[in-house]
MINUSE-990288 format. One line per field, with one value per residue: z negated, x negated, y negated of N, C-alpha, C in turn; residue in one letter; residue number from 0; chain. Coordinates in steps of 0.05 Angstrom, whole numbers, padded with zeros to 5 digits, always signed. Last residue first. Example, Ala and Ser with C-alpha at 12.3 -4.5 7.8 and 13.67 -1.06 7.14 Angstrom:
BEGIN
n_c3	-00142; -00156
n_c1	-00257; -00264
n_c2	+00045; +00114
ca_c3	-00143; -00156
ca_c1	-00273; -00246
ca_c2	+00021; +00090
c_c3	-00157; -00156
c_c1	-00258; -00264
c_c2	-00001; +00066
rest	S; A
nr	1; 0
kette	A; A
END
This chain:
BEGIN
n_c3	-02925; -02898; -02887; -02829; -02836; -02815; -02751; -02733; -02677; -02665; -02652; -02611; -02571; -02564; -02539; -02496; -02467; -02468; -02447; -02414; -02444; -02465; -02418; -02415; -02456; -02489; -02565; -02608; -02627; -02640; -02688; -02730; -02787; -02846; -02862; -02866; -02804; -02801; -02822; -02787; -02745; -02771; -02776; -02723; -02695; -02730; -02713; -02652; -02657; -02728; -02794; -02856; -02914; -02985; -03044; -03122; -03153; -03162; -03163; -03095; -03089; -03044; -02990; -02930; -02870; -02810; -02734; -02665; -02628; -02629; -02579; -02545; -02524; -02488; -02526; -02540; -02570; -02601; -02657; -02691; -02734; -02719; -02657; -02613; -02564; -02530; -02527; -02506; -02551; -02552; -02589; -02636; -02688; -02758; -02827; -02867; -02875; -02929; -02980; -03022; -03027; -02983; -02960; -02916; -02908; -02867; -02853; -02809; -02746; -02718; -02707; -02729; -02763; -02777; -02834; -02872; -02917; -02960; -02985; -03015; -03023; -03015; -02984; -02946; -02922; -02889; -02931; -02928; -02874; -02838; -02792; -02759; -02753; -02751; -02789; -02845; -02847; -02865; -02917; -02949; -02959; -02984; -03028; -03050; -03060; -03093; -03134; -03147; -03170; -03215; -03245; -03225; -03232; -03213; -03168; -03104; -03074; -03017; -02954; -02906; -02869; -02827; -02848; -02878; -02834; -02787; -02735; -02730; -02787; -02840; -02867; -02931; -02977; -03032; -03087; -03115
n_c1	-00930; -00981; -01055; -01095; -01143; -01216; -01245; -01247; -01227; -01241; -01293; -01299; -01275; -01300; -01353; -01341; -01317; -01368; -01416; -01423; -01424; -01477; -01495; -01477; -01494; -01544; -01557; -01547; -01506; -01521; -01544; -01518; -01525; -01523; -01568; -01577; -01591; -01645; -01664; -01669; -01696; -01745; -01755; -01760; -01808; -01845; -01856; -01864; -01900; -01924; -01924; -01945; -01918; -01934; -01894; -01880; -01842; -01799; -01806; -01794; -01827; -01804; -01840; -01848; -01876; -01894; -01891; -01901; -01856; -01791; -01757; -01694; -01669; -01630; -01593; -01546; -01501; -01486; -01469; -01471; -01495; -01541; -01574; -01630; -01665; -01716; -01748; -01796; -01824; -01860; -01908; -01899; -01891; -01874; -01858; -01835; -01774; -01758; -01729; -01704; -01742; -01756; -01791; -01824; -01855; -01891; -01899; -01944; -01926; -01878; -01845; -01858; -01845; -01818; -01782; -01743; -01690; -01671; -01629; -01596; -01528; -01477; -01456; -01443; -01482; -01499; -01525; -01577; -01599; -01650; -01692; -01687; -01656; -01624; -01581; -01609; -01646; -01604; -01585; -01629; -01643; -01597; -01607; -01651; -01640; -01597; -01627; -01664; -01618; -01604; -01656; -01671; -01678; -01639; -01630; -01628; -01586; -01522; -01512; -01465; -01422; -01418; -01402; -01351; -01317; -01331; -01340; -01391; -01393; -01419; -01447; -01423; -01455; -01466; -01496; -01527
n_c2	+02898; +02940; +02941; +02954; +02996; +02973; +03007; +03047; +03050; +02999; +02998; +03043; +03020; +02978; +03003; +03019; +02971; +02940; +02949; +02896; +02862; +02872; +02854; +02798; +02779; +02818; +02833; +02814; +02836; +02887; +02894; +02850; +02815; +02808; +02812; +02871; +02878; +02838; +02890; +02929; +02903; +02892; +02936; +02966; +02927; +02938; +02990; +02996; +02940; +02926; +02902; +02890; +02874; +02871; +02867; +02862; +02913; +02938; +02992; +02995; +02934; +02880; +02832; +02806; +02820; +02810; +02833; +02837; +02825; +02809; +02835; +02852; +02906; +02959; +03003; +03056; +03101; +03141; +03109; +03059; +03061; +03071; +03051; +03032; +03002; +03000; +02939; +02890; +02838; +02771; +02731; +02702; +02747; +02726; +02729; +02737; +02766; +02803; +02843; +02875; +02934; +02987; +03041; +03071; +03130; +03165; +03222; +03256; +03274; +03311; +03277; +03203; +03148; +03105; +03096; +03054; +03020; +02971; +02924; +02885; +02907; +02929; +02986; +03024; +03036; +02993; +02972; +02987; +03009; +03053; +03085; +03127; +03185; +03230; +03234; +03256; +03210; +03179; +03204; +03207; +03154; +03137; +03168; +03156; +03098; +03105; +03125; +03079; +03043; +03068; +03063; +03005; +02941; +02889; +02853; +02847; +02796; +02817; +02812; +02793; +02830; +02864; +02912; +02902; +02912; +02960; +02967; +03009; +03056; +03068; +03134; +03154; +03203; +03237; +03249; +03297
ca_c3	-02953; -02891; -02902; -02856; -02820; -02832; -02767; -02748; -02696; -02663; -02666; -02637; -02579; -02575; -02577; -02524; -02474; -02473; -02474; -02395; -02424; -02489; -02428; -02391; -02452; -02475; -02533; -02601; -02632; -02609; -02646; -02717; -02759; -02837; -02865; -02896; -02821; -02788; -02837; -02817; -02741; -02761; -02799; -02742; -02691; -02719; -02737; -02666; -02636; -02699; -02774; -02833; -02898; -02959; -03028; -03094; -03145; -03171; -03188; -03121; -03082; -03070; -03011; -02955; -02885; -02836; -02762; -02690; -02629; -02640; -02611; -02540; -02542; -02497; -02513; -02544; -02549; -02574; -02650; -02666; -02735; -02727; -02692; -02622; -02595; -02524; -02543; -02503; -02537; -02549; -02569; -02610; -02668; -02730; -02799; -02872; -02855; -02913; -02955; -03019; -03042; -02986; -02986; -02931; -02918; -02875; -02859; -02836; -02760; -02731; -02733; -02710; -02754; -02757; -02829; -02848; -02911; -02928; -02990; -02998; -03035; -03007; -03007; -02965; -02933; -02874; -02920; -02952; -02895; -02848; -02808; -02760; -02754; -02740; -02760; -02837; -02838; -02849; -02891; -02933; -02934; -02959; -03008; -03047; -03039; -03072; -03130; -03140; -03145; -03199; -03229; -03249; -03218; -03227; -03192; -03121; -03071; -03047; -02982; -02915; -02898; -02814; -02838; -02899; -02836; -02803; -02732; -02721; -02759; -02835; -02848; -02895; -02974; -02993; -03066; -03095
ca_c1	-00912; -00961; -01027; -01070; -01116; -01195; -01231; -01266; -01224; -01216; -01281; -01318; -01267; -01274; -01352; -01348; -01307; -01343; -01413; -01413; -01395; -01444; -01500; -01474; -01459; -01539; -01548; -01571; -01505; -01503; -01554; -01516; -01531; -01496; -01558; -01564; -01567; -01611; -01670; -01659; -01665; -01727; -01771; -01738; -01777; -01835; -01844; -01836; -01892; -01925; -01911; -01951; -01926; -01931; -01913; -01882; -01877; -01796; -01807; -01773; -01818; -01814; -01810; -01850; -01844; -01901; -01876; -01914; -01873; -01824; -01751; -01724; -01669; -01653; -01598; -01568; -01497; -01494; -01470; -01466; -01475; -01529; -01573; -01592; -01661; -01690; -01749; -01766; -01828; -01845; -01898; -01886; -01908; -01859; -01892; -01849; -01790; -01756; -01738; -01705; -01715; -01762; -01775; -01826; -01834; -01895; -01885; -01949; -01937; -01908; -01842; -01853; -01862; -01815; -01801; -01759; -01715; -01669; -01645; -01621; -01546; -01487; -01475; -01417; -01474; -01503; -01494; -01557; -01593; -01627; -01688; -01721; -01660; -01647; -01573; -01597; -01658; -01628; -01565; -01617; -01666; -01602; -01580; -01650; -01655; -01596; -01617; -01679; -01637; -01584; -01646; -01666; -01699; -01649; -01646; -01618; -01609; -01541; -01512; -01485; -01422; -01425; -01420; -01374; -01319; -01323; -01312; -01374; -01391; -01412; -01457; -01428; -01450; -01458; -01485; -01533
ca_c2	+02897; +02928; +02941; +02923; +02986; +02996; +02979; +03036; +03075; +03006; +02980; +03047; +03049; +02968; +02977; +03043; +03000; +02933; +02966; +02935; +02863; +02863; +02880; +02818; +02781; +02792; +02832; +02812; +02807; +02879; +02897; +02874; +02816; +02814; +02799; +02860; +02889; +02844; +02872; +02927; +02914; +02867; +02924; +02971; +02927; +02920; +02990; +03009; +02957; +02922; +02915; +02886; +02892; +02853; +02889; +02852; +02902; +02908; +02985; +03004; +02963; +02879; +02846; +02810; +02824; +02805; +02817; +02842; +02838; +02798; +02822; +02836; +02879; +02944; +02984; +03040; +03067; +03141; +03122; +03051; +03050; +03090; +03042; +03049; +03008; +03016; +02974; +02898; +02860; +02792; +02750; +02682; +02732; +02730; +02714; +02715; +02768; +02770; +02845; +02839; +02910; +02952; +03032; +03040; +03119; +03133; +03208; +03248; +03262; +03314; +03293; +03230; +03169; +03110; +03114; +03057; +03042; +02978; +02946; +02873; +02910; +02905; +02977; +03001; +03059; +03018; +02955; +02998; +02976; +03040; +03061; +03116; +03152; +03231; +03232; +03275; +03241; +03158; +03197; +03228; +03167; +03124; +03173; +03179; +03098; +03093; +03139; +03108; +03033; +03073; +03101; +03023; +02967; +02907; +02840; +02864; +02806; +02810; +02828; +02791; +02815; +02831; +02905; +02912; +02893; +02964; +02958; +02982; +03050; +03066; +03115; +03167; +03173; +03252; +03229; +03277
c_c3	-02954; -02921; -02910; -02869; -02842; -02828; -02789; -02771; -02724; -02687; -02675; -02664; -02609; -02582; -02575; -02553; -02491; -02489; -02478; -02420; -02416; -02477; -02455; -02396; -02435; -02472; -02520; -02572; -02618; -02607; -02631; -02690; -02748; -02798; -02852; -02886; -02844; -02809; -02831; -02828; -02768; -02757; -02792; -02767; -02708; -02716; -02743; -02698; -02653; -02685; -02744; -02805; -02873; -02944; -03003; -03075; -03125; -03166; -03192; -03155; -03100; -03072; -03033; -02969; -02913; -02852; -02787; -02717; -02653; -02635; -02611; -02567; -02543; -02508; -02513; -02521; -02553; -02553; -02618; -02647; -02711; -02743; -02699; -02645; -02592; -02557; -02530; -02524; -02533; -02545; -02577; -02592; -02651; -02706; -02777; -02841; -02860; -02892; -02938; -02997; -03030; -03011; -02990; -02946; -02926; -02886; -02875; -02842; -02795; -02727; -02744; -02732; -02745; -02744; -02794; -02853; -02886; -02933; -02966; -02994; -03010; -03015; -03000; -02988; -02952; -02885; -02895; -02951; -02908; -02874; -02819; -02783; -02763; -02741; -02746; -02803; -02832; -02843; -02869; -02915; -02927; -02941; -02987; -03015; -03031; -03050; -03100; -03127; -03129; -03164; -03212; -03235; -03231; -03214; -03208; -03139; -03093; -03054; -02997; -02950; -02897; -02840; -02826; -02872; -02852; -02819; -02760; -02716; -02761; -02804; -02843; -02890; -02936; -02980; -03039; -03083
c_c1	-00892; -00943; -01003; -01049; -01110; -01160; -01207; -01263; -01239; -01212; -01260; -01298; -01276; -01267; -01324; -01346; -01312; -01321; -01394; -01414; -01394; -01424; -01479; -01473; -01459; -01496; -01544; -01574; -01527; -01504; -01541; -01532; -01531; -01496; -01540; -01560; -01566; -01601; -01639; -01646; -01655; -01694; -01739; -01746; -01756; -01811; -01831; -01831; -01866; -01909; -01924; -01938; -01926; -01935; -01907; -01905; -01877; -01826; -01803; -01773; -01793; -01807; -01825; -01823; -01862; -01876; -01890; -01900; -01895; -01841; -01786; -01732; -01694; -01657; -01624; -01571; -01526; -01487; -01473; -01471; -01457; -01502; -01543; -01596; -01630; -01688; -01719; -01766; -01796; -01848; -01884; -01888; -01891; -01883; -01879; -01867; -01805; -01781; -01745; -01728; -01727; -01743; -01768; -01799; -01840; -01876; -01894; -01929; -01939; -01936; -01866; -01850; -01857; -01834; -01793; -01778; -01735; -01700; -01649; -01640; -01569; -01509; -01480; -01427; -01448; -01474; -01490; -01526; -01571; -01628; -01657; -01716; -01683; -01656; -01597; -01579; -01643; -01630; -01586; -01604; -01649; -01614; -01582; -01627; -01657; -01607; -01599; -01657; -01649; -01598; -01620; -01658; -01693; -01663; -01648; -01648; -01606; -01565; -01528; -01494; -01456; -01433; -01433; -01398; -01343; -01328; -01299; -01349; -01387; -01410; -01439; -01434; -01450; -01443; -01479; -01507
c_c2	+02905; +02925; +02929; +02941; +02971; +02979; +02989; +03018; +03069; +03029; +02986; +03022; +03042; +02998; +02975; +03019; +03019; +02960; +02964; +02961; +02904; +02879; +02883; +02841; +02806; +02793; +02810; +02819; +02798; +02846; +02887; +02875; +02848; +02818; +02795; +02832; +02878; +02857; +02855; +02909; +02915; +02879; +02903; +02955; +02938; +02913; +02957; +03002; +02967; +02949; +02908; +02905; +02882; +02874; +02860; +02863; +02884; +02891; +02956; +02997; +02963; +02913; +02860; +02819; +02828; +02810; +02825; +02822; +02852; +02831; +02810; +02822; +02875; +02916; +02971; +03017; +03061; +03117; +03127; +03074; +03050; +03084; +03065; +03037; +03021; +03021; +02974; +02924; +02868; +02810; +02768; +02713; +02715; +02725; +02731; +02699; +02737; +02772; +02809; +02839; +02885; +02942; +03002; +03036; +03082; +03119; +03186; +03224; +03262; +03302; +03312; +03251; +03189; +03132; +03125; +03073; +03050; +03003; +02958; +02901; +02897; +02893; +02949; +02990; +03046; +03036; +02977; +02991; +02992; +03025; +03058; +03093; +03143; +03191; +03219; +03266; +03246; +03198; +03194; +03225; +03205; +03141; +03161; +03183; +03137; +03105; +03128; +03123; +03060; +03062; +03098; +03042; +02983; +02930; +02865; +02845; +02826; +02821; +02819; +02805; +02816; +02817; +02887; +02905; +02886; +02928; +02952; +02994; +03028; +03055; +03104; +03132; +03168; +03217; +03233; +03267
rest	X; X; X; X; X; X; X; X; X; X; X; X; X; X; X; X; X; X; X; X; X; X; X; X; X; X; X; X; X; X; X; X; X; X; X; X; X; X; X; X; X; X; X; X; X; X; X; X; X; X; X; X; X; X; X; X; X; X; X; X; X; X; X; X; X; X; X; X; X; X; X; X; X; X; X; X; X; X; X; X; X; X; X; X; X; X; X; X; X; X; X; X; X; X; X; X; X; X; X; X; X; X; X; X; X; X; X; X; X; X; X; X; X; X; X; X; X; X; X; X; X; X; X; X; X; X; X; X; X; X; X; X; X; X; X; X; X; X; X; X; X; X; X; X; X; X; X; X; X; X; X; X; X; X; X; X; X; X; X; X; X; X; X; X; X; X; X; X; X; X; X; X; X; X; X; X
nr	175; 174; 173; 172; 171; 170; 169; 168; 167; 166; 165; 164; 163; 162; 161; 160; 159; 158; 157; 156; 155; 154; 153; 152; 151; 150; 149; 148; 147; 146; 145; 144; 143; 142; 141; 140; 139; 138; 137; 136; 135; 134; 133; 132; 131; 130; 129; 128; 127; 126; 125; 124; 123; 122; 121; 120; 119; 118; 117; 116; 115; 114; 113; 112; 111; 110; 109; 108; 107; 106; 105; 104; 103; 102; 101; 100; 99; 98; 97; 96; 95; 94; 93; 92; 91; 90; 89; 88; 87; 86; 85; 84; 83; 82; 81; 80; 79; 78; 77; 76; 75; 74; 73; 72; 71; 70; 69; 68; 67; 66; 65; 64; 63; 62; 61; 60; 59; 58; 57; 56; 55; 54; 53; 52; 51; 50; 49; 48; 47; 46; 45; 44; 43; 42; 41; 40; 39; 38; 37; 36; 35; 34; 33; 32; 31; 30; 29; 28; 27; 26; 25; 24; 23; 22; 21; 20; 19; 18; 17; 16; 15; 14; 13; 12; 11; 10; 9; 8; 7; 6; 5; 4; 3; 2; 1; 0
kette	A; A; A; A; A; A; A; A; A; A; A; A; A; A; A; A; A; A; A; A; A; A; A; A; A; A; A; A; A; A; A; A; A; A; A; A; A; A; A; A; A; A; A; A; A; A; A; A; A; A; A; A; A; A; A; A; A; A; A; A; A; A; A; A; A; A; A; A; A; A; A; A; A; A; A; A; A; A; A; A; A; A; A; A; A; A; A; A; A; A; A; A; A; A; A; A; A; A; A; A; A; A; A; A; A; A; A; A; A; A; A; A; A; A; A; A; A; A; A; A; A; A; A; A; A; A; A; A; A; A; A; A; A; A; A; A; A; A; A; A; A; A; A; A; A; A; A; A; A; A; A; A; A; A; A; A; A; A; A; A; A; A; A; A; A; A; A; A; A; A; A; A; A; A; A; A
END
């Protein structure tokens, strides 16, 4: 298995928008293996394969407790087709963004079409928490971060931990 780390803000791989994937093969299975380890192993409800320096349309979500019955969703090529007009706030984090959360105001209930691991096209219906990481994901391959989704005000008083985080993050120039 793959020991593949999460990347932080500040890292550039994470604003890139990522490609759709056109093959379904053991290197796709073996993705999604390393994704839902990383996703388990810092307690996360969801991650985008641009997470892991993958530019790949791939994203995972299992927002179920821990004792509940796990609801893995597996997505390639992911598109949000149906958005309600109602909102909702969540105290979202993201694991890019280690002990910073925030609240963000997203759709309330979303439709996401995509296609599984074998290349099946699947439709899924989201509301409340799955909703929202359906959309946070989803964000991420296209190069959108949480914070982009902040206000200034709340941007302004993260100031200090996002330029820490940016800073130690950002990979350095190489000098000629």
């Amino acid at each position: 298995m793959a020991k593949l780390n999460i990347l932080k803000y500040g890292n550039p791989v994470l604003k890139k928008k990522a490609e759709p994937v056109t093959e379904f093969n053991e290197d796709l299975k073996q993705l999604f293996n390393d994704m839902l380890e990383a996703m388990y192993a810092k307690n996360g409800v969801g991650l985008a394969a641009t997470q892991l320096g993958v530019l790949k349309r791939v994203i995972v979500v299992d927002t179920t407790r821990a004792d509940e019955n796990p609801q893995v969703f597996l997505l390639v090529n992911p598109e949000i087709i149906q958005a309600s007009k109602e909102k909702c706030e969540y105290e979202e984090g993201c694991l890019s963004f280690p002990e910073i959360t925030e609240t963000i105001s997203r759709s309330r209930k979303v439709t996401v079409k995509a296609q599984d691991i074998f290349g099946k096209p699947i439709e899924i219906e989201g509301e409340g928490l799955l909703a929202i990481a359906l959309q946070h994901e989803i964000d991420h391959i296209n190069g959108i971060l949480f914070i982009d989704r902040m206000s200034p005000v709340r941007k302004l008083l993260h100031a200090k931990e996002l330029n820490l985080l940016k800073k130690a993050n950002t990979p350095k120039k190489k000098h000629k």
